[in-house]
BAMAR-832245 format. One record per residue (C-alpha): residue number from 1; residue in three letters; z, x, y. Coordinates in nm, 4 decimals. Layout:
BAMAR-832245
+-----+-----+----------+----------+----------+
|   i |  aa |        w |        u |        v |
+-----+-----+----------+----------+----------+
| NUM | ALA |        Z |        X |        Y |
...
+-----+-----+----------+----------+----------+
END
This chain:
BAMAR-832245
+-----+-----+----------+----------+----------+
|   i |  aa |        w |        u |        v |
+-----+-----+----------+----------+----------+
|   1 | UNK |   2.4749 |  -2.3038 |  -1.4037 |
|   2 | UNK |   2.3983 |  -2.0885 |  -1.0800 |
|   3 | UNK |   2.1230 |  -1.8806 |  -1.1223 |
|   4 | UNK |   2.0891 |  -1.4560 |  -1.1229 |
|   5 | UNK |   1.8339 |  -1.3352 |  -0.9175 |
|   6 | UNK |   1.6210 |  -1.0931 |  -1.0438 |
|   7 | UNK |   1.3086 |  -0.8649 |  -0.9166 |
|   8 | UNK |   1.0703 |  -0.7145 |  -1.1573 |
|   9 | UNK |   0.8833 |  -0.3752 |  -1.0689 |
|  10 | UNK |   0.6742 |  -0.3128 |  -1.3378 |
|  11 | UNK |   0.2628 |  -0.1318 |  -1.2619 |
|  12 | UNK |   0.1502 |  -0.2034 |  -1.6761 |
|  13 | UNK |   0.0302 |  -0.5644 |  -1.6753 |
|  14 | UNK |   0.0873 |  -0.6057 |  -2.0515 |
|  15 | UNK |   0.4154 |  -0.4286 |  -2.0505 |
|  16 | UNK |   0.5443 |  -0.6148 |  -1.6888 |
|  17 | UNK |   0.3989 |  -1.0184 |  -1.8728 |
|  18 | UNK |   0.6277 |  -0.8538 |  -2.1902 |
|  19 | UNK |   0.9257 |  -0.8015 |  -2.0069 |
|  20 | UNK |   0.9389 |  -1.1172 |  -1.8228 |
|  21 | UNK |   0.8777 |  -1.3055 |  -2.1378 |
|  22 | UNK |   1.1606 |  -1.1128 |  -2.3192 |
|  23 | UNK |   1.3882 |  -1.1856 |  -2.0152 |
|  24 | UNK |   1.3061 |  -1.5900 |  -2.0014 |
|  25 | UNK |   1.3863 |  -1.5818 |  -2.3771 |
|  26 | UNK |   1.6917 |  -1.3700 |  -2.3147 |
|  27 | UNK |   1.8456 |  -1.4425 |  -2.0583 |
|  28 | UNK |   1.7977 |  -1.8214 |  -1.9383 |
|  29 | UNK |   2.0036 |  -1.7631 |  -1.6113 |
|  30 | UNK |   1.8163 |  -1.4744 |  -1.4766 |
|  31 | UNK |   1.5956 |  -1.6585 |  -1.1769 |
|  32 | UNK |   1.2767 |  -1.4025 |  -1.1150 |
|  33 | UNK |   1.2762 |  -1.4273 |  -0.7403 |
|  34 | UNK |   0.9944 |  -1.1602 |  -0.7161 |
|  35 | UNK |   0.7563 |  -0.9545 |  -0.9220 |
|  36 | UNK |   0.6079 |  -0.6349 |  -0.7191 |
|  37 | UNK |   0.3213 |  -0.3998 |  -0.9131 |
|  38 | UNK |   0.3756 |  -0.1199 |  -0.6838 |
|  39 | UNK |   0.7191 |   0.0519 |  -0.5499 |
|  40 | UNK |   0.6102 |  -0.0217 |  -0.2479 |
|  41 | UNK |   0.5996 |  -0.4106 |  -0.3032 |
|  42 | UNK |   0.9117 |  -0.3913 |  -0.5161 |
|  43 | UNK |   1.0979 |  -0.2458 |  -0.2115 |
|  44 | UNK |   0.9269 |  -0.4772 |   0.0544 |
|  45 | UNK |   1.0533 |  -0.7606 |  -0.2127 |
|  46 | UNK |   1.4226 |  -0.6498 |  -0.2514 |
|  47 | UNK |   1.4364 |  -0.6976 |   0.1555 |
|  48 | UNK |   1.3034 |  -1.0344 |   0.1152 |
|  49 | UNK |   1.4983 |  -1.1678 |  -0.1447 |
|  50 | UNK |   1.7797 |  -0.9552 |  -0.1688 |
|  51 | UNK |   1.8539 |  -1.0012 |  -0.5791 |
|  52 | UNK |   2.1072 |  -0.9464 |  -0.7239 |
|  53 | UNK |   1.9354 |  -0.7611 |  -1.0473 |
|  54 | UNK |   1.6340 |  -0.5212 |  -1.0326 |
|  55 | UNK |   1.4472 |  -0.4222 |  -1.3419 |
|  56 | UNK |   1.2655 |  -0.0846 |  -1.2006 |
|  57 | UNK |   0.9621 |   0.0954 |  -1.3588 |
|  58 | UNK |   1.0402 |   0.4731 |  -1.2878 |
|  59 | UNK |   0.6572 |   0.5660 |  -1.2405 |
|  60 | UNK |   0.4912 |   0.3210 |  -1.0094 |
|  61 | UNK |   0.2047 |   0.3569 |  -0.7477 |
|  62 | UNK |   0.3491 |   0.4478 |  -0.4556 |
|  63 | UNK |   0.7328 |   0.5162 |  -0.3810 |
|  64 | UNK |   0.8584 |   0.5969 |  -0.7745 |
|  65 | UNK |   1.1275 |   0.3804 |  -0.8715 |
|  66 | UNK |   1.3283 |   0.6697 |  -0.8344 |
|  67 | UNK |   1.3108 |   0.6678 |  -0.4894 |
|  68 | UNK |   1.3246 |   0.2585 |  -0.4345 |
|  69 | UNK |   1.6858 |   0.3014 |  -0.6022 |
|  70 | UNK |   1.7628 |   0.5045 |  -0.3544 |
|  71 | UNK |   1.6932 |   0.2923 |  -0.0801 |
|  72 | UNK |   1.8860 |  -0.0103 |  -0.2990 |
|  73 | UNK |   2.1696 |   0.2080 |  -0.3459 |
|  74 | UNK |   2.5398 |  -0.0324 |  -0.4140 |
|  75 | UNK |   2.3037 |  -0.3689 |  -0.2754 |
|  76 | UNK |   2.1950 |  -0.4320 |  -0.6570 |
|  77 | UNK |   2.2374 |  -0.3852 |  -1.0033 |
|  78 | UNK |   1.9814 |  -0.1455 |  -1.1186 |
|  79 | UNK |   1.8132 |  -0.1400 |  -1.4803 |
|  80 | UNK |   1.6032 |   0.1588 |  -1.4835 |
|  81 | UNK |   1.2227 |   0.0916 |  -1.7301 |
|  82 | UNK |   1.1148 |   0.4081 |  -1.8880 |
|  83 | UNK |   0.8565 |   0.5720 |  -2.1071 |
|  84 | UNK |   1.0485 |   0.9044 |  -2.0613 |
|  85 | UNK |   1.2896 |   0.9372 |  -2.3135 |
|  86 | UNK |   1.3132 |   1.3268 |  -2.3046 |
|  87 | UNK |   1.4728 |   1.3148 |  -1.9617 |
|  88 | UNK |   1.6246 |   0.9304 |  -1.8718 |
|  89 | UNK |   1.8495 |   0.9074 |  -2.1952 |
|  90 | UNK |   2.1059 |   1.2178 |  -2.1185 |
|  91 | UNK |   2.1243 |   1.0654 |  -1.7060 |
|  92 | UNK |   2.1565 |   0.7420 |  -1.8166 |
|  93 | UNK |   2.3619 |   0.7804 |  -2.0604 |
|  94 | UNK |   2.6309 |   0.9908 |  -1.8638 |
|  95 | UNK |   2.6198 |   0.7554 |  -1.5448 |
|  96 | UNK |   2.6768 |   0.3632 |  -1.5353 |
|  97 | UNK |   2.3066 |   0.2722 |  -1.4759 |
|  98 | UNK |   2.1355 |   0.1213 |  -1.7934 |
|  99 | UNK |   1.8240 |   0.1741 |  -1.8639 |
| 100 | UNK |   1.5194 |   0.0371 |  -2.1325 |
| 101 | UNK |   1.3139 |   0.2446 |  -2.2988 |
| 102 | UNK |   0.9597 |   0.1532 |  -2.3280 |
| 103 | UNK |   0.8065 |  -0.0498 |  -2.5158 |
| 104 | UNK |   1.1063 |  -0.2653 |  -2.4511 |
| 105 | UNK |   1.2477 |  -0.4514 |  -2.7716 |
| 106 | UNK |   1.4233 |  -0.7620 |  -2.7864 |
| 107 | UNK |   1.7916 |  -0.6263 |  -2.9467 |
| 108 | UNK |   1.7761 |  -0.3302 |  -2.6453 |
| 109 | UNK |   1.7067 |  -0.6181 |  -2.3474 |
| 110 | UNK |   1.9803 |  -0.7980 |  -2.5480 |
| 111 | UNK |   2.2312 |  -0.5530 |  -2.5069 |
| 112 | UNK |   2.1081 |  -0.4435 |  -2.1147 |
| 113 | UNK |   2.1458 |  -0.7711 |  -2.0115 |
| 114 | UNK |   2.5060 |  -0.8469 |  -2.2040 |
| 115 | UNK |   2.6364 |  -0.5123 |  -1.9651 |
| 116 | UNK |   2.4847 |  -0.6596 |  -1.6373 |
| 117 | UNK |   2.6462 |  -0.9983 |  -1.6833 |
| 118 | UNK |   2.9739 |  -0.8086 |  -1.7248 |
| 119 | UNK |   2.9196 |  -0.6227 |  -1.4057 |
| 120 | UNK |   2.7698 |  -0.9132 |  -1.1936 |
| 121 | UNK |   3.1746 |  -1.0003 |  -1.0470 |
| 122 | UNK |   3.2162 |  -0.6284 |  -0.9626 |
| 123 | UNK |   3.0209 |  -0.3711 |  -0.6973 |
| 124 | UNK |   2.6771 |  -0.2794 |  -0.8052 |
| 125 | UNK |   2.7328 |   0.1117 |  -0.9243 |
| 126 | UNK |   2.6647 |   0.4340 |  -0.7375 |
| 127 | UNK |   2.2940 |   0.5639 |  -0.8301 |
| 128 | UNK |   2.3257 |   0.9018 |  -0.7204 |
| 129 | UNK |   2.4502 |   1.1000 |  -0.9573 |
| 130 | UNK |   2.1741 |   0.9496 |  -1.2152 |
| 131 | UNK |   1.9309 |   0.9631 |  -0.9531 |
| 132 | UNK |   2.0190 |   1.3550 |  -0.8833 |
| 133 | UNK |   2.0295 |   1.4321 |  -1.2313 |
| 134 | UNK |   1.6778 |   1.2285 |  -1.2908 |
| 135 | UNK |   1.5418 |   1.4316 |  -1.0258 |
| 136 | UNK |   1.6495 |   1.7666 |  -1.1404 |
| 137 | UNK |   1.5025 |   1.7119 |  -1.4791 |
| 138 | UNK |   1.1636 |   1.5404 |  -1.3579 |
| 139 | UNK |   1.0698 |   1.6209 |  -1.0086 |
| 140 | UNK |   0.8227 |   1.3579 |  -0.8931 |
| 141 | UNK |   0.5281 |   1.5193 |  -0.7190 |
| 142 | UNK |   0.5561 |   1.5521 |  -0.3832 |
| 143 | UNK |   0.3842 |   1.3503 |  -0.1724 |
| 144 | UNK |   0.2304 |   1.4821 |   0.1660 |
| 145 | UNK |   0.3998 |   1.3454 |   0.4709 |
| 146 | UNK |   0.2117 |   1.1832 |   0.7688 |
| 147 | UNK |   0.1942 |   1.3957 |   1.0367 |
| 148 | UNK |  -0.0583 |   1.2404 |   1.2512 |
| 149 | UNK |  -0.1501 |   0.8352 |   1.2876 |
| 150 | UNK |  -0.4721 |   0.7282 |   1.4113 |
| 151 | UNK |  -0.4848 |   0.4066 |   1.6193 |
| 152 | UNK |  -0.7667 |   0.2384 |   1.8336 |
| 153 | UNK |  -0.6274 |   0.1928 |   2.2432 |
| 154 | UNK |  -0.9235 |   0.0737 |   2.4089 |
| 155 | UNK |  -1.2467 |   0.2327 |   2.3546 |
| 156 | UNK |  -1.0781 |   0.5403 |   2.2005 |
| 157 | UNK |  -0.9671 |   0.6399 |   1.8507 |
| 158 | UNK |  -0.6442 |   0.8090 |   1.9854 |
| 159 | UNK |  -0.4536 |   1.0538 |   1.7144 |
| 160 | UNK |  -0.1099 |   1.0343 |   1.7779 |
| 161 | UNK |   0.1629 |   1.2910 |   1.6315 |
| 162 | UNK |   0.4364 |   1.1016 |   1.4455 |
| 163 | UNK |   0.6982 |   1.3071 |   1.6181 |
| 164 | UNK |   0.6242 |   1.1345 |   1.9305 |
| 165 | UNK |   0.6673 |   0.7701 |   1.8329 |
| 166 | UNK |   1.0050 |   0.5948 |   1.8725 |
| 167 | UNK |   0.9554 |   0.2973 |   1.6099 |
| 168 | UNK |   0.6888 |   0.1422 |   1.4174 |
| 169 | UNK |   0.7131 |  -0.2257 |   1.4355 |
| 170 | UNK |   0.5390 |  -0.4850 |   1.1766 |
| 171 | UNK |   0.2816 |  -0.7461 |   1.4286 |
| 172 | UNK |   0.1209 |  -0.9875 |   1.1820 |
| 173 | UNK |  -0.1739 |  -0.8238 |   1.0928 |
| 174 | UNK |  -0.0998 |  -0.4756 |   1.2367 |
| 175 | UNK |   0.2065 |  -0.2548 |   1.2787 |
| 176 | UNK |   0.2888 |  -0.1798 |   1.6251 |
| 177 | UNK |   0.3324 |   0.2208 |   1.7227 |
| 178 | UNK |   0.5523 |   0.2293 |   2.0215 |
| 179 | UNK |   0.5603 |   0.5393 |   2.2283 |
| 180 | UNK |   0.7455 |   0.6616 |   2.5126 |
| 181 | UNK |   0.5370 |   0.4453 |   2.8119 |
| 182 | UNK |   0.2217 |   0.3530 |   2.5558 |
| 183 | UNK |   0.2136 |   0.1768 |   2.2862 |
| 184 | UNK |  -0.1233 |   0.1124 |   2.0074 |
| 185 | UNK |  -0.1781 |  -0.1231 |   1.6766 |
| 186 | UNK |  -0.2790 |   0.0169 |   1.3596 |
| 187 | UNK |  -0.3922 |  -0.1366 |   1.0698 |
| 188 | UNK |  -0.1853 |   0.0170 |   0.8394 |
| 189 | UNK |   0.0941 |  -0.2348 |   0.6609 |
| 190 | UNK |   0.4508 |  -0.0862 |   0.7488 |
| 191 | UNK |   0.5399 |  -0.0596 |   0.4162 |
| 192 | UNK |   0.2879 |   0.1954 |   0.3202 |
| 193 | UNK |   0.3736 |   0.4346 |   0.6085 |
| 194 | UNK |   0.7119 |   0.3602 |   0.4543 |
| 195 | UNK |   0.6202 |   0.5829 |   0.2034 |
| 196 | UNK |   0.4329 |   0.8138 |   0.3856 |
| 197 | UNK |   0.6930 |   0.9581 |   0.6542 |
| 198 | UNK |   0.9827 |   1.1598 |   0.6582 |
| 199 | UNK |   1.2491 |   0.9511 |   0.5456 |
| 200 | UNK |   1.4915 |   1.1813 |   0.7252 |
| 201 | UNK |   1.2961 |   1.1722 |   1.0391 |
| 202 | UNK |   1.2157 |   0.7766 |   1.0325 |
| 203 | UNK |   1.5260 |   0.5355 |   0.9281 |
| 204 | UNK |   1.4073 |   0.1390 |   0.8193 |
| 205 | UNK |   1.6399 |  -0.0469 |   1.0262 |
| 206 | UNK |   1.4906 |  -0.3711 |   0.9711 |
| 207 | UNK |   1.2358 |  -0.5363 |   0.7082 |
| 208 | UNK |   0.9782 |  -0.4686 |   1.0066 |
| 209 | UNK |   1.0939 |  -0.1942 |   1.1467 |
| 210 | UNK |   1.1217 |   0.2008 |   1.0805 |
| 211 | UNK |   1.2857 |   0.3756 |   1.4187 |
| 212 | UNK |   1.2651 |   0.7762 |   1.4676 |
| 213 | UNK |   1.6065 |   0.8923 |   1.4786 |
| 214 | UNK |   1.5741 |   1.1912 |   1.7356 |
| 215 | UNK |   1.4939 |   0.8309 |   1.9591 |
| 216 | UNK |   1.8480 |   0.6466 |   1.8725 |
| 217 | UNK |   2.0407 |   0.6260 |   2.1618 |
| 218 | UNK |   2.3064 |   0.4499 |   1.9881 |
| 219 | UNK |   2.3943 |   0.1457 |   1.7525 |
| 220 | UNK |   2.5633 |  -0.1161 |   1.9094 |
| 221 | UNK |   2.7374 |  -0.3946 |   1.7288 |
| 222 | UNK |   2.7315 |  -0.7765 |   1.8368 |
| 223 | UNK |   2.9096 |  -0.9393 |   1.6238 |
| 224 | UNK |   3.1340 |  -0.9055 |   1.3073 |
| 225 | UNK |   2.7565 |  -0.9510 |   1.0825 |
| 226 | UNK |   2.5249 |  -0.7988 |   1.3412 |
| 227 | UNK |   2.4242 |  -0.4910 |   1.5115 |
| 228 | UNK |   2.1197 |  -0.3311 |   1.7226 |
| 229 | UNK |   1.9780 |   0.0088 |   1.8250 |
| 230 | UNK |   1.9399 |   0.1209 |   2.1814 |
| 231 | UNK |   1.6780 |   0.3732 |   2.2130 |
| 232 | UNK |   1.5594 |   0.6797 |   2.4630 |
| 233 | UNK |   1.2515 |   0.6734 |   2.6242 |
| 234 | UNK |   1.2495 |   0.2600 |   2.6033 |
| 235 | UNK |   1.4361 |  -0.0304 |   2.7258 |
| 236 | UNK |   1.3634 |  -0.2307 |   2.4087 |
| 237 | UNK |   1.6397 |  -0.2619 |   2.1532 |
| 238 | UNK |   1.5899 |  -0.3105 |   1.7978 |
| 239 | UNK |   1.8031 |  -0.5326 |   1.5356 |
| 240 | UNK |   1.9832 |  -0.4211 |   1.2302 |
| 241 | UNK |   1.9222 |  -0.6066 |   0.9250 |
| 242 | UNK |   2.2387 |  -0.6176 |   0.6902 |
| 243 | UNK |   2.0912 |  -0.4199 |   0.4235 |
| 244 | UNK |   2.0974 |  -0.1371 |   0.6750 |
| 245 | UNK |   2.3771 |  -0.1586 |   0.8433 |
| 246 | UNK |   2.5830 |   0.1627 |   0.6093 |
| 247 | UNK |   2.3536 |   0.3754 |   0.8002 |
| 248 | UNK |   2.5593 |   0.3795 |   1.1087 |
| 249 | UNK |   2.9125 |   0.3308 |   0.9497 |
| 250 | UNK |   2.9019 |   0.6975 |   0.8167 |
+-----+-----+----------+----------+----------+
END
């Protein structure tokens, strides 16, 4: 029988062994293609494996769960993990998103996973309206945005003012920040500036790549699957990875 692939984003050891216990013993099918301790991990994960299923903590270190639903969107089914009955159950409840309430228990997972097996032929559903309404009810805290990115070019410590870079670029060890006729390395992963920047301001285009849009040119497409990004101020162009290619059909 083909396998389900699933991702786990769960920051409570005991409670994240639990789950994936409960889900061997529940679901037999359901291949765990990832396990991420952090919403940052969980979203570097998704791009990775691209699962079909995603079990999401709602409070994780880093970006919330909240907010790596948002960035899933229609690519996955979502089951939303929760210790925050007061506010999930109305949102949940009135949207198509299911949800588990913590501590999870066996008849609940039972019942979660019967609904996303009846799904799995059909689109993944529209988070927003839960995610709005989740929101509304229990603001996260917001978290300052970068403004400023220190990086070492030569013997200097140069501070460089996010507004100025084009695209950040994952290089092995570093992340590459790529300015109009200059370029540095920092040692910063990309997925933690991920969470750190303007979202609206910087677009991820790519697993390894997060562009500044006042620096898109244009998106040109190559073929039927692909597409790339020409940019102002540099002759490089930058691929389009599938799970982002919505953001230039609207």
């Amino acid at each position: 029988m083909t396998k389900v692939t699933v991702l786990v984003a769960e920051d409570e050891p005991l409670m994240r062994e639990r789950l994936l216990g409960m889900l061997a013993a529940t679901w037999p099918q359901a291949g765990v293609v990832a396990v991420a301790e952090n919403g940052n991990d969980a979203w570097d994960a998704f791009l990775e494996h691209e699962p079909q299923v995603v079990f999401l903590d709602i409070r994780m270190p880093g970006m919330s769960g909240l907010e790596v639903a948002e960035r899933i969107g229609k690519l996955a089914h979502v089951v939303f993990v929760t210790a925050y009955d007061q506010y999930a159950v109305d949102a949940f409840d009135a949207g198509a998103v299911d949800y588990l309430l913590k501590p999870v228990q066996p008849g609940r997972l039972d019942k979660a996973v019967a609904r996303i097996r009846e799904k799995l032929g059909s689109r993944p559903a529209d988070l927003g309206a839960v995610l709005r309404q989740l929101k509304a009810a229990a603001p996260e805290a917001k978290q300052e945005k970068i403004k400023w990115i220190k990086a070492s070019v030569g013997k200097q410590i140069r501070l460089i003012d996010v507004d100025e870079v084009l695209f950040f670029q994952a290089d092995s060890k570093y992340t590459r920040v790529v300015l109009a006729g200059s370029e540095a390395l920092v040692r910063i992963p990309l997925k933690d500036l991920l969470g750190g920047l303007d979202g609206e301001r910087f677009w991820q285009i790519h697993r390894g790549t997060l562009v500044n849009v006042n620096a898109i040119a244009a998106a040109e497409r190559i073929d039927a699957e692909r597409m790339q990004v020409l940019l102002r101020g540099s002759e490089e162009t930058l691929p389009v990875s599938r799970s982002f290619t919505h953001l230039f059909r609207e």
